[in-house]
Each structure stands twice: as structure tokens, then as C-alpha cells.
N, C-alpha and C positions, 0 to 999 in steps of 0.2 A: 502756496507753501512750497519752498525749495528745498530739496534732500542735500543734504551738504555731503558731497563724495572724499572717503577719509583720502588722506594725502596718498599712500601707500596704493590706493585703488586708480586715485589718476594716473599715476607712471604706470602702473601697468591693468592696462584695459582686458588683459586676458585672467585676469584673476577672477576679474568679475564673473564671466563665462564660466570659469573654473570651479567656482563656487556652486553656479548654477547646473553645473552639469554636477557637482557630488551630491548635490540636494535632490536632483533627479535619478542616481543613482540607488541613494537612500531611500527613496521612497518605492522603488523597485524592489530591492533588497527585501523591503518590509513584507510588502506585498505577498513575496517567495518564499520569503521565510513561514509567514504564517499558509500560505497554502502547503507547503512542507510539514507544517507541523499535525497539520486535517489530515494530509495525505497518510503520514504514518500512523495518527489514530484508526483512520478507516482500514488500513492492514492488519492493524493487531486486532481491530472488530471481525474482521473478513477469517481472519486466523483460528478467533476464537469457535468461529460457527464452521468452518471446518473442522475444526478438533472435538466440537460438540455433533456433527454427523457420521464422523468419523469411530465416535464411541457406542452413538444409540447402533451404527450398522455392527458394531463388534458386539455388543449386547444380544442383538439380533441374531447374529449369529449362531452364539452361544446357545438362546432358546432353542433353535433348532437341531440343534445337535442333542440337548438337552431330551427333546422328543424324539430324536433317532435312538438313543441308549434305549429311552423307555418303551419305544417298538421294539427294539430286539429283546428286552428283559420280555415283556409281553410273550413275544415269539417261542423262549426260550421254555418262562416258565408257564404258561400258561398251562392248565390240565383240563380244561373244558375249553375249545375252540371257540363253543357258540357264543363264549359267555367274555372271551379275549377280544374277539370281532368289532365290538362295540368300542370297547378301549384302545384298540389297534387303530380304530377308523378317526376315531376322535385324534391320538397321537398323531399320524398321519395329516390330516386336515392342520393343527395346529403348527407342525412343524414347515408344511406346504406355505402356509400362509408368514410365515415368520422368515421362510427362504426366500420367497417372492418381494417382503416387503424389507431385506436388508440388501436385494438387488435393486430396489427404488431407491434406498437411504446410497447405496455406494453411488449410484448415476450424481446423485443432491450431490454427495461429500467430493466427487470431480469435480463437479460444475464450480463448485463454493470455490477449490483451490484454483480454477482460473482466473475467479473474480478476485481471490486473495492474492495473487501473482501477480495481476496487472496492479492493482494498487504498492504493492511492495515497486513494481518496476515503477510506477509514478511518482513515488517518493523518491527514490532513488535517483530521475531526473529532477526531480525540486532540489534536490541535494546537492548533486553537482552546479544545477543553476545558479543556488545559491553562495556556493563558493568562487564561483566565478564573476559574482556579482561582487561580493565581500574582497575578491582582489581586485578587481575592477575600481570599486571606492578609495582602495589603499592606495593604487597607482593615480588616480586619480587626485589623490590629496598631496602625493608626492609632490607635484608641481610647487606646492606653498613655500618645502621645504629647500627646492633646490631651482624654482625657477626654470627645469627646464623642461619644455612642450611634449616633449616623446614619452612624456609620463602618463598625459592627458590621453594622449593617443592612444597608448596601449591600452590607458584603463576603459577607454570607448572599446575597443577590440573587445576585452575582456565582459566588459559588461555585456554587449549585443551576445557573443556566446552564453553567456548566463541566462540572458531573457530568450536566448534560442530554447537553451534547455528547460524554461520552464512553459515554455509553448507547448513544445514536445511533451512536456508532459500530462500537461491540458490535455491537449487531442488526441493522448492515449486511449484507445478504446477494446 
């Protein structure tokens, strides 16, 4: 079985190529796009869980502080020492252990914002990549309209930068 090559494709043999390089490009494009779009889901998840350790350590806080007023009310009015001792120790203990553990929740709520940061900055090269792929197709297609070759070229240029930038941002680590 013979492909019968339309008329318009025989005169010019670089169409053919042309075609095949924007259907190569498109399918790049796609590719980027949808890694682009995971990218900025997992930032606004990254976001979310920084904002949520960010709250329990300000919580955290607050207990403690919470238990500092009520040692010094303690202190202030206590009228039998022996009998404040007990609730002085227990505030104390409480407050100790709620300082201790919104100094572990801030170490979390750091760490979460680097992991949230690099994903923003990974998106952000999907994004450029993507745009540079999206004018890379454009230039690309231009060829059909005006026939001429510096179009194809640039939109290769454009594209290899697109798929640079989404490499980069693969191997973001």
C-alpha cells in the first residue's frame, strides 16, 4: 500500500520535517505542562503544611506563656507556700515541656519552608520551560505561514531552552 504524498508536501520536502518537528515539540510541551501543573500542586501542599506548623508552634507558644502568667499569679498570690509548690511545679513542668516542644515544631516549620521553596522554585522553572516551548511551537509553525526556514530554527533554539528549563527543574534538589 502506497501513501500518496499531497501535492503541496512534494514541492516542498521541508514541510514534511516541519510538521514533524511541531508534533515533537507538542508533545514536549504536554509533557511540561503537566509536570508544571504537579509542580505547583505539591507547592501549595508544601505551603499548606508549613502554615499548619507554623500555627501548632504559635499555639505552642501561647501555652507557654499561658503557664508563665500562671506561675507568677501563683507566686504573687499564693498565702501558703507549701501548698503553691505543687501547682508552681506542675505550671513550670507544663510550660517547660510546651517551650521545648514549639522549639521542635519551629526546627519542622523551617525545614517544611525549604521543601516548600524548592518546589515553588521547580514550578517556576516548568514555567519558564514551558513558555519557551509554547514560543518555540509558534516559531515553529510559522514556517507554514511564510515559508521561511529561520523560523524552524529559532523555534529549535527556543524549544532546546524550554526543555533545558524543564530538566533544571527535574534535578532540582
Amino acid at each position: 500500500m502506497e501513501v500518496e504524498v499531497p501535492h503541496h508536501a512534494a514541492q516542498d520536502p521541508m514541510a514534511r520535517r516541519v510538521g514533524v518537528l511541531v508534533s515533537i515539540v507538542g508533545v514536549l510541551l504536554s509533557v511540561l505542562t503537566i509536570s508544571s501543573h504537579r509542580a505547583h500542586t505539591q507547592a501549595v501542599i508544601e505551603r499548606t503544611k508549613v502554615n499548619d506548623d507554623w500555627s501548632f508552634y504559635q499555639a505552642k507558644k501561647i501555652r507557654a506563656n499561658v503557664y508563665d502568667v500562671g506561675l507568677t499569679l501563683i507566686g504573687e498570690l499564693a498565702g501558703d507556700p507549701a501548698r503553691s509548690a505543687a501547682a508552681a511545679q506542675r505550671f513550670a513542668a507544663a510550660r517547660d515541656k510546651e517551650t521545648n516542644d514549639a522549639k521542635s515544631l519551629q526546627d519542622d516549620a523551617r525545614a517544611q519552608e525549604k521543601r516548600s521553596d524548592l518546589e515553588e522554585d521547580r514550578a517556576l522553572r516548568y514555567d519558564i520551560g514551558e513558555g519557551m516551548l509554547e514560543l518555540g511551537l509558534v516559531l515553529c509553525s510559522l514556517y507554514f505561514l511564510s515559508r521561511n526556514t529561520l523560523f524552524p530554527v529559532i523555534g529549535i533554539v527556543a524549544s532546546l531552552g524550554g526543555v533545558a528549563m524543564g530538566v533544571a527543574g527535574y534535578l532540582l534538589h
